[in-house]
N, C-alpha and C positions, 0 to 999 in steps of 0.2 A: 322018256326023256322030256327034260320041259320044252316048253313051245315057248317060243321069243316072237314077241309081234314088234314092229316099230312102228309106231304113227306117227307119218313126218307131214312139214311147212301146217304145222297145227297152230292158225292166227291167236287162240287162248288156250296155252298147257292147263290150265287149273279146269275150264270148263271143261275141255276134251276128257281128264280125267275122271270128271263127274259123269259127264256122260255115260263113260263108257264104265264106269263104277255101278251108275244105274240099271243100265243093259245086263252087267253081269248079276246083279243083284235077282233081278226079272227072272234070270236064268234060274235061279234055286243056290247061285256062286258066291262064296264068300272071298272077301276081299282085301287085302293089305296095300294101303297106303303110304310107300316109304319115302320118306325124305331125312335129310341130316340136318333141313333149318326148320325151327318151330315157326317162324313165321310165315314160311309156305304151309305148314300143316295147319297155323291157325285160318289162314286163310280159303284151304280146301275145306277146314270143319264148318266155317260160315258158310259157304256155299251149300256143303250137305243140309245144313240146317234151313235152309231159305230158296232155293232155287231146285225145282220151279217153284214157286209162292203158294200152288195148291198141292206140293207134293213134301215131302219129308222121305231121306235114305236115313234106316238105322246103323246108327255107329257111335263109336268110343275109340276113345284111346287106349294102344294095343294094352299099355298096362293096368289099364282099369281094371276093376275087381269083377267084372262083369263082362271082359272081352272075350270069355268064353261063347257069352250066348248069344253076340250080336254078330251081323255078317258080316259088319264093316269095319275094320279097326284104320286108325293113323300113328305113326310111329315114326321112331328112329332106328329100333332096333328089331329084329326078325326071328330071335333067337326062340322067342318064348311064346311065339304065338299056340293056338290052338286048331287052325286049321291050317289049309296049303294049296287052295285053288288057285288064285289069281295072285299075281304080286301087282301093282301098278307103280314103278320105278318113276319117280319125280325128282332124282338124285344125279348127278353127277358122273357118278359112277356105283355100278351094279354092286347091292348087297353081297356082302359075303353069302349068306344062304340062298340064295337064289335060284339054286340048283332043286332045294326040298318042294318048289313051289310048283305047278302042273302048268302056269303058265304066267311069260312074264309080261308087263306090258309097257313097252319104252316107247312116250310121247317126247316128240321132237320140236320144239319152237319154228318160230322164224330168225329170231334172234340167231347170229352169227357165232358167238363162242356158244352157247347151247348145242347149234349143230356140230359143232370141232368135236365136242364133249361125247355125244352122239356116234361121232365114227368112232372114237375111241371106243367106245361099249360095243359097238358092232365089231370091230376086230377081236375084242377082249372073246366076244360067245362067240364068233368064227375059225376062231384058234382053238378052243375047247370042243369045237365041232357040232354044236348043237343048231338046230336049222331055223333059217331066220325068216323072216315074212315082213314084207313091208306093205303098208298102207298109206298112200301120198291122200294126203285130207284136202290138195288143192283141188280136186276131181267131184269133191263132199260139197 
């Protein structure tokens, strides 16, 4: 069954993601980056490309012609990828496949409607039954 992480009161969603993009990376984990606005994806793919300044994550866009062999794709859509470790949810509300993924990863803001959005997702995979894990990043 997948695994649902949430990482909440996270002061930068887009860093946190990197970060934690990068950590799974280290691991040998390939990783889907999902959102439904391109300008949050253009904004996660600068960061992969430049942050930290002596480091570089590879990645592409899910639909690239080469997202087979890279570990890190960015996307809208989840349908077609090529593999199924990590999902890292930057969306609103949980992809539809979500479930084919071995693990999900819901970063939480500080921002107020972010967190509303937030419990909604946690009731959404609480209902469906699948077991959830939280990480308070004030502690970090």
């Amino acid at each position: 069954m997948t695994r649902i992480d949430f990482y909440t009161h996270a002061p930068d969603k887009l860093d946190l993601a990197r970060k934690l993009t990068g950590k799974a990376y280290r691991q040998g984990l390939r990783v889907m980056l999902y959102s439904q606005d391109p300008q949050l994806l253009a904004n996660i793919d600068q960061q992969l490309w430049s942050t930290p300044t002596t480091g570089f994550l590879p990645h592409c866009a899910s639909e690239a012609l080469h997202a087979a062999l890279t570990p890190i794709v960015l996307g809208m859509q989840a349908d077609h990828l090529p593999h199924d470790d990590v999902l890292i949810n930057l969306h609103a509300t949980p992809p539809t496949l979500f479930s084919r993924f071995e693990r999900v990863i819901e970063i939480v803001s500080l921002d107020a409607a972010d967190q509303d959005a937030a419990r909604e997702r946690w009731r959404f995979y609480k209902q469906r039954g699948y077991a959830l894990h939280t990480h308070d990043m004030r502690a970090k």
